[in-house]
Steps between C-alpha positions, in 0.01 A plus 500: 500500500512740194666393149842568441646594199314354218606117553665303201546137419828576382641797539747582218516866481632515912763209444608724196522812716755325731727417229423771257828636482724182437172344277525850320896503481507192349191562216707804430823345409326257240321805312842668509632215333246428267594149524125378497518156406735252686738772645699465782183545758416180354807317579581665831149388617578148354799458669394664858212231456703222408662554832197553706318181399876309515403357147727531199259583258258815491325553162277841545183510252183741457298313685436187783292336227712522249768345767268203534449432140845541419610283744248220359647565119802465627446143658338402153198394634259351241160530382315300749761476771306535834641770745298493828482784722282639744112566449471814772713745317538837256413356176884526336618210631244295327442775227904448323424084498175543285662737276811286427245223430594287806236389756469665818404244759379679811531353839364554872664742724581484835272645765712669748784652261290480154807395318476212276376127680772261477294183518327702254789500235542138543183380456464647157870412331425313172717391254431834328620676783798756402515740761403665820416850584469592862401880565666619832157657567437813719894522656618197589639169285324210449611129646767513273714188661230306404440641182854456378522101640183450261627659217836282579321190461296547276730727280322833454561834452472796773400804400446750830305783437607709810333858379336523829774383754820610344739554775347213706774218660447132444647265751561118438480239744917490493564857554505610139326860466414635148335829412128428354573436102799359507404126582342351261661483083366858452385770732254781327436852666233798422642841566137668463482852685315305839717217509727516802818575282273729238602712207328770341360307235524145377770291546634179587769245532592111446774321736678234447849276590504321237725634256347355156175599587604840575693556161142358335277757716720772374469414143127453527389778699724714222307358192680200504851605383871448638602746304363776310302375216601113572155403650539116613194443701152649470479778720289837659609831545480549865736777638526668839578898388812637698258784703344197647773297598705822624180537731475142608907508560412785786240306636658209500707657799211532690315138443578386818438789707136516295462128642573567823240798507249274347549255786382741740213599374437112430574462911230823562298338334544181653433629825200664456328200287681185696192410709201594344301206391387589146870624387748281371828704520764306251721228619869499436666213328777355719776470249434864302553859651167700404529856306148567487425658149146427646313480877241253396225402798245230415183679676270188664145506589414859324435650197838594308339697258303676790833588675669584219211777420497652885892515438472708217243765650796520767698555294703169485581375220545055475460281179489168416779320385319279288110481497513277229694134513684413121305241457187640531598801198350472151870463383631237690187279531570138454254182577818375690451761751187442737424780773487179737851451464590841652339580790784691691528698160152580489495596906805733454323664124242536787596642816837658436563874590771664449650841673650825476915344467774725433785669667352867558226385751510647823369402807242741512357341189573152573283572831238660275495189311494292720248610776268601212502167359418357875241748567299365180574125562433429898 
């Protein structure tokens, strides 16, 4: 089977093409206005988001890190406060606790949906203890029933960082459905370029319902002032530019159809992989809807690094989200943390695989994919 067109992890420059002329429209009407900085894009976007999420407070900022550490200044965590949060994940989670001088405690994961274990978070609740991070890894939310009936009782902090499964649904055991961010005290977001709702730069955003907390994110993530030159708090400078949001308020439209198309490549791919005994294709959590921002196999019983190299002289691109658990980086090395005490992290760091995932992919490339990547692993 020859190559199609030259195959792309994500694929921004063909979802662009498909929306060129309202994405273009809309960049056009900011530059017109010259409102650069907080203009109307930025509120318009805000509010359309605000509704989408069903959450009264939307606070946009330049980045999804800055949304996390903004969100922990804004709790007033303290030097030494312990936030735990997952061990298999992009460094940023643990990354914005270090730098506030907090202490990240990292926990297990869970095998099948490599979200954060909750026996996991339990077991390592101190008196110290101040918060808990779960990363809705890959697409899909982690246990967060669970997670929120801990923090209950043992009165912590929530702080979802939901850059990789924003538009995901969260059921409850009652019947209670929440979009992914919007459970726990405060919901963060990433809106980097291959995120599934991407801009065309950086950006980011912080959600809340909790009205206090809302007025202080605004104040801090706008150097710390209510009003101009009355700075209360200590704060950053952490802006999402109106081009941006005017982009991401187009988009936004679209975040459920981009989902949807996600899903069936993540069903192709499903298919073709279900029964193979040295792929793992990735479970689904029974209380979360799955977006897939990533198709992440664990490959059993042969070389990943091996099949990663024949995919590439196919033409197939596949990386590794994450070779490299937290604990195990020169930063975040602490005697607490023994390799022993991770073993599903340290499996997944060494067997996961992930594929081509975004909404151009055809079938004649997913077939490419797929058939190429059974040919090499029989």
């Amino acid at each position: 089977m020859s190559l199609p067109n030259k195959i792309q992890m994500v694929d921004l420059k063909g979802q662009y093409q498909k929306i060129k002329t309202e994405v273009d429209a809309a960049m056009n009407e900011v530059i017109s206005s010259t409102s650069f900085i907080n203009g109307p894009a930025v509120k318009e976007f805000q509010s359309n988001f605000e509704t989408y999420l069903n959450i009264k407070h939307v606070i946009p900022c330049a980045n999804g890190t800055d949304a996390l550490q903004i969100a922990m200044m804004a709790l007033d965590l303290k030097q030494g406060d312990e936030v735990i949060t997952a061990n298999f994940t992009y460094v940023a989670t643990a990354e914005v606790i270090g730098l506030l001088g907090l202490s990240p405690v990292l926990v297990e994961v869970n095998q099948d949906t490599f979200n954060i274990d909750i026996e996991s978070i339990e077991r390592n609740i101190t008196s110290k203890t101040k918060a808990i991070v779960p990363v809705h890894l890959f697409g899909q939310c982690a246990d967060m029933e669970r997670i929120m009936a801990i923090a209950k009782k043992h009165n912590l902090y929530v702080i979802e960082d939901t850059a990789q499964a924003i538009g995901a649904d969260y059921s409850f055991s009652d019947g209670r459905n929440f979009k992914a961010g919007t459970i726990g005290t405060i919901g963060c977001t990433s809106f980097f370029p291959s995120k599934n709702l991407g801009c065309f730069g950086d950006g980011g955003a912080i959600f809340t319902n909790n009205d206090e907390l809302a007025k202080k994110i605004r104040m801090i993530a706008h150097h710390g002032q209510s009003v101009q030159y009355v700075h209360e708090v200590l704060g950053v400078n952490s802006r999402l530019d109106s081009i941006q949001a005017a982009i991401l308020k187009i988009k936004l439209k679209h975040l459920d159809e981009y989902a949807l198309s996600r899903n069936k490549v993540a069903e192709f791919y499903d298919k073709a992989f279900s029964n193979h005994s040295k792929i793992k294709i990735p479970s689904r959590s029974k209380n979360s809807t799955h977006v897939f921002h990533q198709y992440t196999l664990q490959i059993i019983g042969y070389d990943r690094s091996e099949l990663r190299e024949k995919l590439t002289e196919h033409g197939i691109p596949a990386m590794i989200y994450y070779p490299i658990p937290l604990h195990k980086q020169n930063a975040y090395k602490n005697e607490r943390f023994k390799t022993n005490d991770f073993p599903i992290t340290q499996k997944l760091c060494d067997t996961v695989l992930s594929l081509p995932m975004h909404t151009e992919l055809d079938e004649d490339t997913l077939n490419y994919i797929t058939n190429t990547l059974l040919r090499i692993i029989k």
